[in-house]
N, C-alpha and C positions, 0 to 999 in steps of 0.2 A: 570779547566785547570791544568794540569802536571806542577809541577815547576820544569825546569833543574836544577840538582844540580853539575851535574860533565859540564866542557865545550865541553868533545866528543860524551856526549849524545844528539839525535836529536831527535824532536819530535815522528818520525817515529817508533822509535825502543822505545818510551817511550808506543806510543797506542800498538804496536806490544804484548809486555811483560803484558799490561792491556788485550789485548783478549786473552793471552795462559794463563791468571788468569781465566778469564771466562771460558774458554775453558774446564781447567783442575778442575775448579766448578760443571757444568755443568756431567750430568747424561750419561753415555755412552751407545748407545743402539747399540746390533751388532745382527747375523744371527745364526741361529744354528749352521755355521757351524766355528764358532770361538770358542776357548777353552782360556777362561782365566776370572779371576778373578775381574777383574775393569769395565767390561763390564755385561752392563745386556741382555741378552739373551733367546728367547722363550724358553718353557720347551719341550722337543725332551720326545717322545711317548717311554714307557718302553718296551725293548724286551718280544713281546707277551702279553704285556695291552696297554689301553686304558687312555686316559689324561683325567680329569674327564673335568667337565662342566665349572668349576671355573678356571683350567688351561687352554681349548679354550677361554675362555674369555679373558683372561690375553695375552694368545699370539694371540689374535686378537686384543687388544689396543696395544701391541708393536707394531705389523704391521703397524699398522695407525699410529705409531709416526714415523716408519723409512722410510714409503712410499714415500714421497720427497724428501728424502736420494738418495734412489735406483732412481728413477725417472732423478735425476738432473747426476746422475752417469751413467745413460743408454745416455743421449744428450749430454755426457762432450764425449763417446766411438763413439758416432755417427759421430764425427768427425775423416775422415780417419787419419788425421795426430796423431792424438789420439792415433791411436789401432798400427799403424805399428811401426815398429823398428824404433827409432829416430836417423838421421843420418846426423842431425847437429853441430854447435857446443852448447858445453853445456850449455852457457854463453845465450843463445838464447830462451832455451826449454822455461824459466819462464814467458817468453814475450810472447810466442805463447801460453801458457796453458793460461795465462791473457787474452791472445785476444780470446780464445776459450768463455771462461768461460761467459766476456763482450758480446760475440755474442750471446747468451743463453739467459744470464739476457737481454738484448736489443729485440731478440725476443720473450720474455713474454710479457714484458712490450706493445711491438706493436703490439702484437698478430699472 
């Protein structure tokens, strides 16, 4: 258990700060079509060659690691309020992408 050290710190932003430690541990896997350095990324086929056998390989176990990435981000979109222009107030949106998110996780679980 976190011990508070300061009196304006609350437990919430104590677990908070512990999962953006894991978070930012934690191995970043992105798409080809992201450019940057901190993320690992399949290997994109050379103009006019071929990715040998060992690189389909490779970016066929990243796939399988990101597949429930994409998957959970296609059912988060599924949701109309999701995809359209949001046109409430701002204070609101974190509530409703919670309650999206909860409805997802709820129907896994129930199937």
């Amino acid at each position: 258990m976190p011990v508070l050290t300061d009196p304006n710190q609350t437990l919430k932003s104590i677990g908070t700060r512990a999962l953006k430690k894991q978070w930012l541990a934690k191995e970043k896997l992105g798409d080809k079509a992201y450019l940057g350095e901190d993320i690992k990324t399949p290997r994109k086929k050379p103009k006019g060659g071929e990715l040998t056998d060992e690189e389909k390989e490779q970016n066929r176990e990243l796939s399988a690691k990101r597949i429930r990435v994409e998957h959970s981000v296609r059912r988060v979109k599924g949701f109309k309020i999701m995809r359209q222009d949001y046109r409430l107030g701002n204070w609101m949106f974190p509530k409703i992408a919670e309650t999206v998110v909860g409805l997802i996780q709820f129907s896994r679980i129930v199937g």
